[in-house]
N, C-alpha and C positions, 0 to 999 in steps of 0.2 A: 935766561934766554937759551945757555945749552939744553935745558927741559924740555923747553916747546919743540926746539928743534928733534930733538930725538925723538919726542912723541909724535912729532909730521912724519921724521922718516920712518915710524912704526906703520903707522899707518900707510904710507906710501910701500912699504915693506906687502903689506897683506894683502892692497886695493890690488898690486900686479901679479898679486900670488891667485887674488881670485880671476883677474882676466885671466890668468896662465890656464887657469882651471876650465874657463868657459871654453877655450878655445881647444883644450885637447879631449874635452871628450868629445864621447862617441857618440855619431849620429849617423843611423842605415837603416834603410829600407826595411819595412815590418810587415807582416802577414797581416794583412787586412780584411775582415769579414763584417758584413752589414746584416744584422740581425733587424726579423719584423714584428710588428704587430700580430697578435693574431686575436680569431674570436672567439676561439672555444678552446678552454685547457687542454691537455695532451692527460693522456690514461696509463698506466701499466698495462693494459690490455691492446690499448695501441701499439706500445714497443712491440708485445710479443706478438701480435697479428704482423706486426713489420717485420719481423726474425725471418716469419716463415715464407716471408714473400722479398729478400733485399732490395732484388734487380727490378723489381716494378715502381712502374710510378704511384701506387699507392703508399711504397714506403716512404716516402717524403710527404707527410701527413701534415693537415692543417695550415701545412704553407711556411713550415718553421725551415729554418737556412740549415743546410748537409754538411756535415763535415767529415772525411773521411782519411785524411792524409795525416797521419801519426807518423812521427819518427822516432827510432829510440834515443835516449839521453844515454842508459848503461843498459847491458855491456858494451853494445855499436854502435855507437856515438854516429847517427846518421842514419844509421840503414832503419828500413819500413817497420813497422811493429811484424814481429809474426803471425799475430790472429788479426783480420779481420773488425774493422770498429769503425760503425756510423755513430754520429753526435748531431743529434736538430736539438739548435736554438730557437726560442722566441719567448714573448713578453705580452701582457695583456696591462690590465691597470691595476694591478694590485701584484702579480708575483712576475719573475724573470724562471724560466724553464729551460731545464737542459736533460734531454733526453737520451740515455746510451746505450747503444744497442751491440754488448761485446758477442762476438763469437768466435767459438773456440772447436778445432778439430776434435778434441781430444776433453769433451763438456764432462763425462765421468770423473775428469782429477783437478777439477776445479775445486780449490778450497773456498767454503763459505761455512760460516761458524757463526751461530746465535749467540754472542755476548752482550755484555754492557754497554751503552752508548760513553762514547770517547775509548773505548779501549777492544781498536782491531788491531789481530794478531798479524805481527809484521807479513809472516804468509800465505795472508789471507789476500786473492784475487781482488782487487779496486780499483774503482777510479774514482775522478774527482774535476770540479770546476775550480778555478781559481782567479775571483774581477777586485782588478783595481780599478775602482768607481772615481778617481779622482787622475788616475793615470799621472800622478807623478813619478812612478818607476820607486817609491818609499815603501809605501803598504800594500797589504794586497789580503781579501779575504780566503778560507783556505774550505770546501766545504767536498770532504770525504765521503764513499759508501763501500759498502763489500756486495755480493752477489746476491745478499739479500737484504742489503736497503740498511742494513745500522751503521750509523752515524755516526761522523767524529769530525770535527772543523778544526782550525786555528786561527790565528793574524799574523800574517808574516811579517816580517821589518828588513829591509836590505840592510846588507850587514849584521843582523844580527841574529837572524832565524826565525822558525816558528814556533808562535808563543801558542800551543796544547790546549793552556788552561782557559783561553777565551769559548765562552758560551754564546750563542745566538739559537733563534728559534726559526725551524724550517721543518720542509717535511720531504720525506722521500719513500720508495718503494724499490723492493728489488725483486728479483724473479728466477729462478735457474729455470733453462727449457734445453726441448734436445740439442739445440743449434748451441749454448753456450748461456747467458743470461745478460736480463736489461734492466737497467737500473734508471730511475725519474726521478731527477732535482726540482725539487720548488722552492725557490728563495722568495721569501715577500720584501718587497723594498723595503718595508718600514724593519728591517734587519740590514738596512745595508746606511751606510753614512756615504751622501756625495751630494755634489754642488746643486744650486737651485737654479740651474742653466735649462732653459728650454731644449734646448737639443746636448746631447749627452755624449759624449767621448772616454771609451774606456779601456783599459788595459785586460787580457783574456789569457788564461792557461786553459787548455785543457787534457785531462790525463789519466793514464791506464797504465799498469801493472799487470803484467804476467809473473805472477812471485816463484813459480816453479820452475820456471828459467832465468829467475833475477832480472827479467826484464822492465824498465821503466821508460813510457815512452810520451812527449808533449804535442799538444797542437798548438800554435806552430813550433816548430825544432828548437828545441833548446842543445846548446853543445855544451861539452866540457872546455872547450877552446876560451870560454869565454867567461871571465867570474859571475858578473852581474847575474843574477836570474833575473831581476824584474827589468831588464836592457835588452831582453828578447823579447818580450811581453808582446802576442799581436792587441791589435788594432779590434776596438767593438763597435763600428757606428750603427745607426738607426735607432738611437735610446734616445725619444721625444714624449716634452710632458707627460715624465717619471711624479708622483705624487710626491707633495712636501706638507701634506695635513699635518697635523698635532701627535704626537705619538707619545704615549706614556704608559709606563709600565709601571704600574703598582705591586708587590711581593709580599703581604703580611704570610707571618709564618709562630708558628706556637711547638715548642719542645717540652715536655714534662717526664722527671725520670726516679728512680729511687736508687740507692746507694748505700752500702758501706764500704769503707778505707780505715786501712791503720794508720793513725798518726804516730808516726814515729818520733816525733818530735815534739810530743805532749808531755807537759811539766806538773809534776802536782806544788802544793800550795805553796812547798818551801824553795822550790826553782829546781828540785832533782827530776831529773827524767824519769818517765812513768810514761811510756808506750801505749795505748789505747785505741780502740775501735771507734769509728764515729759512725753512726748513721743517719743518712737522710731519707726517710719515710716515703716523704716527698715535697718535689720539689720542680717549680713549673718556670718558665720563661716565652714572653711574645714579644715578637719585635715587626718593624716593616722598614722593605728597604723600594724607594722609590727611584725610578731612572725617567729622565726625560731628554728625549731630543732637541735642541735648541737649535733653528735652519736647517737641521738637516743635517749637517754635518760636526756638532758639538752635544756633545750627553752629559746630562747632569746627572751625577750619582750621591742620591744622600739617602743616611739610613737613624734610626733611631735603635736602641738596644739590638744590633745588628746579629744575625744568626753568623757567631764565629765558629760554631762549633765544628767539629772535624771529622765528617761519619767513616770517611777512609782512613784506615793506619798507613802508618811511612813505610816504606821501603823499609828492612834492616840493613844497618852499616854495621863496620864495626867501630867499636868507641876504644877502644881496650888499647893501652900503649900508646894513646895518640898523641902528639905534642899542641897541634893548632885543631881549636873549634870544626867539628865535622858539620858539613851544611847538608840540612835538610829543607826541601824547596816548599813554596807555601802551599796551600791546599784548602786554605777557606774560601768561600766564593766571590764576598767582596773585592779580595783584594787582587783576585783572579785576570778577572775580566780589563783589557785594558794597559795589563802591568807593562808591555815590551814600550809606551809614550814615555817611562819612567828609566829605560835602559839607557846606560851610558858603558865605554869602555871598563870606569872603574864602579865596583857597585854601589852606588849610594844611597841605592834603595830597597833593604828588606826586608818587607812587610812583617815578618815574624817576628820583627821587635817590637811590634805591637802585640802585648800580646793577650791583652781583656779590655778592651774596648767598649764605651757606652755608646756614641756617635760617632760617625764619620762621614767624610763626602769627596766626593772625588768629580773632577771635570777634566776633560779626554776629549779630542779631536784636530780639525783641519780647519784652518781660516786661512787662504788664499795661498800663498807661500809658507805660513809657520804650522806645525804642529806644535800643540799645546799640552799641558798635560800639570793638573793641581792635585792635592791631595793632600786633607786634614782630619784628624781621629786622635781622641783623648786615648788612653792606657789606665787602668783602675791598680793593673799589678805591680808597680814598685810600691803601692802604702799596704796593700795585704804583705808582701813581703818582708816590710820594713812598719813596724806601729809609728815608729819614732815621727813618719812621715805625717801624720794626722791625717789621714786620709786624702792625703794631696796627689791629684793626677798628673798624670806624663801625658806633655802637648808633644804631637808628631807631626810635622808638614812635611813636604814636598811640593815644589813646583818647578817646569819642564817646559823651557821653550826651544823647537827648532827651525833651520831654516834650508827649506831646501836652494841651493848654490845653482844649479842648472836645472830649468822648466821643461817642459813639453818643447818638441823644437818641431813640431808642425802635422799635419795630417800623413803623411808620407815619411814619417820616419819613428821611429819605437822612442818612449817620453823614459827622460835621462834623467832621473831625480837621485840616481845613489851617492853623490854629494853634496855633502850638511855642513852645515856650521850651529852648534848649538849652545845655551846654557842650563846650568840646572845650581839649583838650592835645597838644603834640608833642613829641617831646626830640630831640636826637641830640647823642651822647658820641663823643667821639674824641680820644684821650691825655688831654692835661688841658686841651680846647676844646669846649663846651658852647653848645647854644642850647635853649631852652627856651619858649615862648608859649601860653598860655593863655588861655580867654576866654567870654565869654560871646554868645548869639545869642539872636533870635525871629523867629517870624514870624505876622503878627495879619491875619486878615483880616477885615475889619471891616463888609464888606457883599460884596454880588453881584459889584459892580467894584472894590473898593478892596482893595489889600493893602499889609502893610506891611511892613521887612522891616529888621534891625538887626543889627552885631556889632561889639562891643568889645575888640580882644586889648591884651594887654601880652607883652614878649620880655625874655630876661633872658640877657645871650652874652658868652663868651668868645672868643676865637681860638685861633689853636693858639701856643704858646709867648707868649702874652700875659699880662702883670701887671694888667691893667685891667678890668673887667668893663662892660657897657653895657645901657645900658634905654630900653625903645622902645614906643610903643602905635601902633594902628592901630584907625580908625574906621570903618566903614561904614552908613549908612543909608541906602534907598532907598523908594518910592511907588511904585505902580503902581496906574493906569486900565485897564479894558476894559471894551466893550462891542461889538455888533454891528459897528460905524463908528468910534470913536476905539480906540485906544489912547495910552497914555502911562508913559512909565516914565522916573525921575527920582530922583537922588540926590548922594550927598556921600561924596566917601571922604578919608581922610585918613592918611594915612602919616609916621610921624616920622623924621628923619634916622639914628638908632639904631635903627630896626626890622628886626629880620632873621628871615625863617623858613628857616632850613637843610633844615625836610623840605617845605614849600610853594613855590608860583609867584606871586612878585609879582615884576613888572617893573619899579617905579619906587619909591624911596623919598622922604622930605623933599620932600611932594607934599599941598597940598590943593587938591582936585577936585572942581569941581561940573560935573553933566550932563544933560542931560534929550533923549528923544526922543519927538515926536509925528508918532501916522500918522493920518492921517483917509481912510476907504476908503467911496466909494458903493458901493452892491449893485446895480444896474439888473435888473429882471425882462425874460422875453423878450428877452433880448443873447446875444452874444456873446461880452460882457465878464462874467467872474466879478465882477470887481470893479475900482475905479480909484480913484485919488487922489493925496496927497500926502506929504511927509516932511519933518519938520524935525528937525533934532542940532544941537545946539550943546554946545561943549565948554570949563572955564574952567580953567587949572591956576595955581595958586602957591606958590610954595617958603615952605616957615617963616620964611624973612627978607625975606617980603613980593613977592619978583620974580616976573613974571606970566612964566611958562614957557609957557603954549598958550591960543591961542583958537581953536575951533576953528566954523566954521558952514556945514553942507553942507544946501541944500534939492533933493529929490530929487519926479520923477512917477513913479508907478507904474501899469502898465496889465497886471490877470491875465485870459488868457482863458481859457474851458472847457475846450479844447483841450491842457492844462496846456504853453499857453505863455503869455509875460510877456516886457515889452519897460521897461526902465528907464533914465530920464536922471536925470542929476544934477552939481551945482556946488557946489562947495566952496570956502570963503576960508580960510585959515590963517594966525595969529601963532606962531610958534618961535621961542623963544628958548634958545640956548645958553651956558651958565657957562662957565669958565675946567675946573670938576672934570666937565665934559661933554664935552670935545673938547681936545687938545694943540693946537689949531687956533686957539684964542683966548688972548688975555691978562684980555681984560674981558667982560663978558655983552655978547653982542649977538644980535639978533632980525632977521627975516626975516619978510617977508609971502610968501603962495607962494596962488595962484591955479591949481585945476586944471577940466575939466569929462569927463565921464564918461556912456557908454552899456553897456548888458549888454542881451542877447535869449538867454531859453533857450525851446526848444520839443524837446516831445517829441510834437508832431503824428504823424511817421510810425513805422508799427509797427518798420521794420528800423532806425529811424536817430533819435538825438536827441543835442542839441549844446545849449555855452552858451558866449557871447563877452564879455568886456567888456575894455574898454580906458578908461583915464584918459591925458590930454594935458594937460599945463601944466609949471610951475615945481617946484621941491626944490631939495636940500642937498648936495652933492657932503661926506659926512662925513669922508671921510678925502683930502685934499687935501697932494699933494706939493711936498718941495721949500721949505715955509715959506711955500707958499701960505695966504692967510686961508681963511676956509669964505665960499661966494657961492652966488647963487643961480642954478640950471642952467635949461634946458630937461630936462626929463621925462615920459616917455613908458612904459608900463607895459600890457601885454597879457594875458589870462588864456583861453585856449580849450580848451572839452573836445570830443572827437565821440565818443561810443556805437556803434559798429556790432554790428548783430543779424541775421543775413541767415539764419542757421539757430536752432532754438531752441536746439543745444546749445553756439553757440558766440555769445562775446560778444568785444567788443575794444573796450577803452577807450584814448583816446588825449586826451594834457595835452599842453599846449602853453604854455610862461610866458615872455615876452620883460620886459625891463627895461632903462633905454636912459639916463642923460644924456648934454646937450654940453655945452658952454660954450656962452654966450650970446653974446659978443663974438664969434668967433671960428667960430663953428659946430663947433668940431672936436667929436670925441666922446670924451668922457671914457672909459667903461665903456658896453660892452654885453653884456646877460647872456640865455642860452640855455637854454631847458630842455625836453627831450623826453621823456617818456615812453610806450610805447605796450605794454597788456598786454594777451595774448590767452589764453583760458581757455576749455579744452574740455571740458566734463563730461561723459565718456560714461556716467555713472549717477550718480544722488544722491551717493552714495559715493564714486566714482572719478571724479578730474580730473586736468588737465596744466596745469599753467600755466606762461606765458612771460612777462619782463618785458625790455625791452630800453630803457635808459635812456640820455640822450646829455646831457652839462652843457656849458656855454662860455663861460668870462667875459673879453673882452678887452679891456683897461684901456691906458689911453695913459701911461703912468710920468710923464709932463710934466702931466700932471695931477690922477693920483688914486698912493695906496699901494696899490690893488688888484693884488692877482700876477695876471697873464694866465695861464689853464690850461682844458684841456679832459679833461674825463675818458668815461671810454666803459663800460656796466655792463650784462651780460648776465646771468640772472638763469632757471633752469628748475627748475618744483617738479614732482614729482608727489606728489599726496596719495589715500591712501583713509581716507575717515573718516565711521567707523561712528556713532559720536556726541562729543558736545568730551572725553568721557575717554579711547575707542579710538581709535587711529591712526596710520597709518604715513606716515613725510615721507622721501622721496629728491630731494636738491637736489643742485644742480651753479651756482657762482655765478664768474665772472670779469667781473674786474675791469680796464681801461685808461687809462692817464693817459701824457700827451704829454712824460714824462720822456724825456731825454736818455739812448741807452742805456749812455755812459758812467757814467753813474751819479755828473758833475762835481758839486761841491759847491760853492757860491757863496755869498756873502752875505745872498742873499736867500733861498738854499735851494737844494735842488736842480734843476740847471740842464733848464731846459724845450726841447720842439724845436717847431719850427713845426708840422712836416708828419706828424713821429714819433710811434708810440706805444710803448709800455711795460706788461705785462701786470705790471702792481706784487703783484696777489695774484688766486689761487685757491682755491676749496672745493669739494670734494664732501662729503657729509654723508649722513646716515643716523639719520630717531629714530623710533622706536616706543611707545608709550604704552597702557596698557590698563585698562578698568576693572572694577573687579571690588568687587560690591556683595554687604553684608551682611545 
């Protein structure tokens, strides 16, 4: 009986937590505009015939609704954009059109740069539309252009941000003229998911960028005053018998490449190592991935022999000295599209643990109040990995349901959906090793600035040929402040020693964590300062058996100018503490204080050139210390620089630069010093047609008297050409070679294969060939 009772007063517990909830948020008056039909598309040629004429009534062409009242978001929170910007909407039977006509005093220092579609340069002049078709105040489409029409979209999620990697197919045109330049959105609805309602209700952004005064400005006003973005969202009416035909997107696509690599890990007959070159002649692959819309507002995604391959390389990190797995974000296209229905507080979902895949399928969208969100694909690489496995697959699920807590709350007021209540599950099977975690999440926001934000899982795993099964929960709660001048975000996680997510990214287990960061920013009018202030982080961790693993406390100034540049300092104290199951370095837990301080400057002040530097000096960890060395505390030194060059619009060349450095203290000598270069150059002779070059150089040279780190240099050439019509057409010709300071004996050592100082060794090459094409129903 006490059971029942406490599970009522659970429930009765939440039922008033959710009234609590309905009745404090927020509900105000929204910018409302009524968009129309019309009967003839809108042109490029029409904007720019409009440029030349604003104040005539022929500028309001075709009957499409004006919009002309931009406010800024940063730096003036309020005050009017500085240039000049009419927006006609309207809509026929097949696409939604949003027509901009920017103008600018000063059209000679407009930047606009011929790149790759999805990658404008942050200072590069834009605007952009942004509808939420279902005006829950949850999601919202995100679709970008610069002053000459290339493209870059997202899917926003309240709470969580924009997700980059989502692809849709639309078309657009831009223009520079003497007045400034005009850019034309055409969205087709069979790109858009929303309800099968005759008359249509939607949520609108619209928005401009002046990047050379760090300006960013919305229609209707969005403020800093207020967290929510999609809680400003205006009002779209006039969208009647919108199409809900059959839409199907079909993708077959065919990759064929030739290859050699060293296997370094090739055995001759009697099981001794014997290093070898393998080639692949050739070697061909087709796959097809099908998407269909279900009402309109649910997509089905299934694929067969799926194109996972990766034509873009990653970012360089550095790996060198690190204690916990460095994440590198996904970048196939499948798993792309869609991923933010899979976001929860803690991650339970990263796709790169899949990671040779023969099938998959995924379903993604909106049924009345829940968002949905499933997702299943076998794994080929643990039995290549492991023989023992007999060629036994790794099963991956995911499924994602949520529920928005407060609806639309009427024609006359902006639709309140930023709080959730949601679940989610993961599996993944392989022979007779299982993990499994489930849980529950929300997120409540409970006024203008206050949010809040919660997830509970529990894990339930096996291992592979293990008798024992284990169980493990993981907590998350967080706070979060904003307003104009503070922010604050603050929370608690907590991870249990048995917690495992086999398909998510958690980096630490048998951990609770408490953290919090405050910014406080003045706004000064009439400056040159966008804004300035301060930074506080501090950070507390301890293990389930009480031992205080980190304390972390960095106070940082910040100073942003107009100019979109910013100059930042900052000092950091740190407690680290290492166990015995942390390090083969220790017998018993021992700690470290480690003292560092820190500057970074980026500026994109000039039109051909923009760069960011920073560098931290102090104390660290020499992790892996030789020899039956203890672990001690080094000198540490740490660099990070990028430089942009732009000196024509259709070529750009980014250049990284990452140094990482201890010594010994006693001693001065140096332990490990690590190198990294990247520099890519990329020519777009047409939206479509590019050549890119990437030319990468690594170096890590370790003293053996002090650290286990292998000294090695490698060297990485790297030539795409792409024409790509949109993310489903397109054709890839790559050529990729590969060099490492291997001995070209190809000796075998102890510690691996024996390295030369001065030598290299072309260890592997590709040329490649893929094509993809889309073809709609």
């Amino acid at each position: 009986m006490k059971t029942f009772t406490r599970i009522a007063s659970i429930r009765g517990a939440i039922g008033t937590l959710i009234a609590l909830l309905i009745q404090a948020s927020i509900s105000f008056a929204a910018d409302t505009t009524t968009v129309r039909r019309i009967s003839q598309a809108p042109t490029i040629n029409d904007l720019v015939s409009a440029m030349q004429a604003p104040d005539s009534s022929a500028a309001v062409f075709r009957g499409m609704t004006r919009i002309t009242t931009f406010k800024q978001f940063l730096p003036r929170d309020g005050e009017p954009l500085s240039e000049k910007t009419s927006v006609f909407l309207g809509y026929d039977d097949t696409h939604f059109y949003a027509a901009f006509l920017c103008f600018d005093r000063e059209p000679e220092l407009i930047r606009a740069n011929l790149v790759n579609r999805d990658n404008l340069p942050f200072d590069n002049e834009s605007i952009a539309l942004h509808l939420d078709p279902f005006r829950d105040g949850k999601r919202m489409y995100g679709f970008q252009c610069n002053a000459l029409g290339v493209q870059t979209e997202g899917f926003y999620t309240e709470g969580t941000g924009w997700d980059l990697a989502f692809n849709a197919l639309w078309q657009s045109e831009g223009r520079l003229t003497p007045q400034g330049y005009a850019v034309l959105i055409s969205v087709p609805f069979k790109s858009l998911r929303y309800s099968a309602d005759e008359v249509q209700t939607w949520g609108i952004f619209l928005y401009r960028a002046v990047a050379r005064r760090s300006e960013q400005a919305f229609f209707p006003h969005r403020t800093l005053k207020i967290q929510s973005r999609m809680q400003q969202e205006g009002i779209l009416l006039g969208l009647e018998r919108l199409p809900t035909g059959q839409n199907i997107q079909i993708i077959p696509y065919a990759a064929a490449r030739s290859a050699q690599y060293l296997d370094a890990n090739h055995k001759d007959a009697s099981g001794q190592p014997k290093p070898e070159f393998a080639t692949i002649p050739f070697e061909a692959s087709a796959g097809v991935d099908v998407k269909t819309v279900l009402g309109g507002n649910l997509v089905l995604d299934a694929t067969f022999n799926p194109d996972f391959s990766q034509v873009e390389s990653d970012q360089p990190q550095i790996t060198t000295n690190q204690r916990f797995e460095v994440f590198f974000p996904e970048r196939r296209p499948f798993f792309l599209e869609n991923a933010s229905f899979f976001d929860t507080p803690i991650n339970t979902v990263f796709s790169r643990r899949i990671a040779n895949p023969q099938v998959g399928a995924r379903l993604t969208g909106k049924v009345g109040e829940y968002s949905i969100g499933a997702l299943v694909a076998d794994d080929r690489a643990p039995a290549l990995r492991n023989p023992a496995l007999n060629g036994a697959r790794a099963w991956s699920g995911a499924a994602r349901v949520n529920r928005d807590l407060v609806l639309n709350s009427g024609e006359g007021a902006a639709g309140v959906g930023a709080s959730s209540i949601g679940a989610v599950y993961t599996g993944r099977l392989l022979a007779n090793s299982f993990n499994h975690v489930g849980g529950f999440d929300t997120r409540l926001q409970v006024s203008d600035n206050w949010v809040l934000t919660g997830q509970a899982l529990g894990s339930y795993s096996r291992g592979l040929n293990a008798t024992e099964t284990s169980l493990g929960g993981a907590l998350n709660v967080q706070a979060n402040y904003n307003d104009a001048n503070l922010t604050f975000f603050g929370g608690y996680d907590d991870r249990s020693p048995k917690f495992r997510t086999e398909t998510g990214f958690v980096r630490r287990t048998d951990i609770r964590n408490l953290y919090q960061v405050t910014n406080y920013r003045f706004r000064p009018e009439n400056s040159i300062l966008s804004d300035w202030g301060g930074d506080v982080i501090t950070e507390l961790t301890w293990d389930y058996a009480g031992t205080q693993l980190d304390a972390i406390y960095t106070a940082q100034a910040v100073c942003n100018f107009i100019a979109q540049t910013s100059l930042q300092v900052n000092y950091t104290r740190r407690y680290e503490a290492l166990r015995p199951q942390d390090s083969y370095a220790v017998q018993a837990t021992v700690g470290f204080w480690q003292e560092s301080v820190g500057a970074s400057i980026t500026s994109n002040i000039l039109k051909q050139a923009n760069f960011f530097v920073s560098i931290n000096t102090g104390t660290g960890i020499n992790y892996e210390p030789s020899g039956g060395k203890p672990l001690e505390l080094t000198n540490s030194t740490d660099m990070n620089t990028t430089l942009s060059l732009r000196f024509f619009p259709e070529l750009t060349i980014d250049n990284t630069y990452f140094y990482f450095t201890q010594s010994d203290r006693a001693s001065r000598n140096t332990i490990f010093t690590n190198h990294i270069f990247r520099s890519r150059w990329n020519y777009q002779a047409t939206r479509e047609l590019s050549l890119r070059a990437i030319v990468q150089y690594t170096e890590l040279a370790a003293d053996s008297r002090y650290s286990l780190l292998e000294s090695r240099k490698n060297l990485n050439a790297d030539i795409l050409l792409t024409y790509l019509v949109n993310p489903g057409t397109a054709l890839h010709l790559g050529y990729n070679n590969n060099f490492q300071n291997y001995d070209p004996t190809l000796t075998w050592t102890r510690e691996g294969l024996l390295r030369s100082q001065s030598q290299y060794l072309r260890d592997s090459w590709q040329v490649f060939v893929k094509v993809s094409y889309l073809l709609g129903l």
